[in-house]
C-alpha positions as CSV (number, residue, x, y, z in Angstrom):
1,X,0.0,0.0,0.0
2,X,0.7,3.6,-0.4
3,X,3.2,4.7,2.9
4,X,1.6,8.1,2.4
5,X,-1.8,6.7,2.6
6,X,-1.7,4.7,5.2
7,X,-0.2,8.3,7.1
8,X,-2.8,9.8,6.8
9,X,-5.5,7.1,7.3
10,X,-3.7,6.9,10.9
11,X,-3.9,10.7,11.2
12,X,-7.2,10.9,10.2
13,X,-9.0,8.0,12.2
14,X,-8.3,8.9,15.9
15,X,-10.0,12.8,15.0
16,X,-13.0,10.8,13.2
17,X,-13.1,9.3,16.2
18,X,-12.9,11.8,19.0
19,X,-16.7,13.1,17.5
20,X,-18.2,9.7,18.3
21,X,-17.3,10.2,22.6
22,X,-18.9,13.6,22.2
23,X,-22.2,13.9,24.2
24,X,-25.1,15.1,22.8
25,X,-25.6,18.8,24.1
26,X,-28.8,18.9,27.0
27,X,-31.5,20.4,25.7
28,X,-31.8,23.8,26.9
29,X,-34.4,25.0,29.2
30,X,-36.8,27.8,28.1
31,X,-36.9,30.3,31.0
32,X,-40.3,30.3,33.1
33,X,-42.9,32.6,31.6
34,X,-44.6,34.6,34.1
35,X,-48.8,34.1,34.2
36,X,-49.9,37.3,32.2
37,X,-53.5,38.9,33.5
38,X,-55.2,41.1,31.3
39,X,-55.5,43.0,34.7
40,X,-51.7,43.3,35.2
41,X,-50.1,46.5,35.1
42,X,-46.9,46.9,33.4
43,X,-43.6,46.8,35.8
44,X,-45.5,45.2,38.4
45,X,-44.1,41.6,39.9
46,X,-46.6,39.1,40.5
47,X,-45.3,35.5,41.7
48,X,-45.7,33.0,39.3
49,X,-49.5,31.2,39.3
50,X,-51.2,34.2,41.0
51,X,-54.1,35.4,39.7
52,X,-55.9,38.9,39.7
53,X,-59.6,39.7,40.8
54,X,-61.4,42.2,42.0
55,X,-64.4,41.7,44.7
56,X,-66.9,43.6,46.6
57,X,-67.9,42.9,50.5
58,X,-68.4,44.1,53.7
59,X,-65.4,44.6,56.5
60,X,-66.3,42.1,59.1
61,X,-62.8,42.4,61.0
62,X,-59.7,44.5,60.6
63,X,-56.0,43.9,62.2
64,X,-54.2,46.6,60.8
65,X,-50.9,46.3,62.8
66,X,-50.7,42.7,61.6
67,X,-52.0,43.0,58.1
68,X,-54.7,41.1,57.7
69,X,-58.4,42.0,57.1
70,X,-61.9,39.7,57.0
71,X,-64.2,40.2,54.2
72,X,-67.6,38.6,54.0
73,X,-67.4,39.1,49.8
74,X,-69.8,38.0,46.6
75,X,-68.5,35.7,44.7
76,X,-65.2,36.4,43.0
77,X,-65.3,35.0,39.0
78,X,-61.7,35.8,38.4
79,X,-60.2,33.7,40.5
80,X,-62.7,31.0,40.9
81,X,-64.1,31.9,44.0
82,X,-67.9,32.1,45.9
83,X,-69.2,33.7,47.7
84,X,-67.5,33.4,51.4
85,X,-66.3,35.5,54.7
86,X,-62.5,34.9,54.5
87,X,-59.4,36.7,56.0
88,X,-56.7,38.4,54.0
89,X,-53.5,39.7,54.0
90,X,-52.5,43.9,53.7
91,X,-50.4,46.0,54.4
92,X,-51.3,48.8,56.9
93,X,-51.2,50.9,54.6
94,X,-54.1,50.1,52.2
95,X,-56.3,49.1,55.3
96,X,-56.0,52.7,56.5
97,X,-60.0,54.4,56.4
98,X,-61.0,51.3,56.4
99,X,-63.7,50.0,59.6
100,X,-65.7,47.0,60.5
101,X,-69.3,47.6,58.6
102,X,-68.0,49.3,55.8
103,X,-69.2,47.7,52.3
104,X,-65.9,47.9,50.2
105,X,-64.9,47.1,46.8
106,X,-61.4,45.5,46.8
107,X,-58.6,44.5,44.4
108,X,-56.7,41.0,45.3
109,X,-53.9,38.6,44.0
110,X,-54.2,35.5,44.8
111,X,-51.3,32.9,45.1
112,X,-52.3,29.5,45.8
113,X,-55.6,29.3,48.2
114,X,-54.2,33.0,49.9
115,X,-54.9,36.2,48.6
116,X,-53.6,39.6,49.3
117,X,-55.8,42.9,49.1
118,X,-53.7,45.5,47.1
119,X,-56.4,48.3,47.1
120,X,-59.5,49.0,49.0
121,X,-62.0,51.5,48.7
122,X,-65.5,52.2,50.4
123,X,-68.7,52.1,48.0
């Protein structure tokens, strides 16, 4: 046989080969799109899953120094909710006006079964 041949049949075999211990790259994962709500506002952070609604109730409790607020609301579509006297998160802030009695419409996200009032207002 050809010396020069067989030269570069030996050069040429062990780079052939190097490509077959190559690993197949892992598929890349696509980063996690956030749920979007026609309701969302535009810079605003929701965690992932939450949903948006907005309800209407009456105060039946209020704890503003540890957040949380009881509504007796109608039924909330938006979430998937009926109608039921539940207790919320808030910050102090939003609760602030705010008394046992008053009929309120509110804004929520809900993560999970909890929800958060963002916004209250008296009717």
């Amino acid at each position: 046989m050809n010396r020069p041949l067989i030269v570069a049949a030996l050069i040429a075999l062990p780079i052939a080969l190097a490509g077959c211990d190559k690993k197949p790259d892992a598929p890349q994962a696509e980063a996690p799109k956030a749920a979007a709500s026609a309701d969302a506002m535009p810079g605003m952070a929701m965690p992932e899953g939450s949903k948006m609604g907005k309800g209407t109730g009456t105060v039946t409790a209020i704890d503003a120094a540890a957040g949380k607020i009881t509504l007796d609301h109608e039924a909330i579509a938006a979430v998937g909710w009926p109608a039921m006297k539940m207790g919320f998160s808030a910050k102090p802030d939003v609760l602030t006006g705010i008394a046992v009695g008053d009929k309120v419409d509110f804004d929520l996200v809900v993560t999970g079964s909890a929800g958060e009032v963002t916004a209250i207002s008296k009717h």
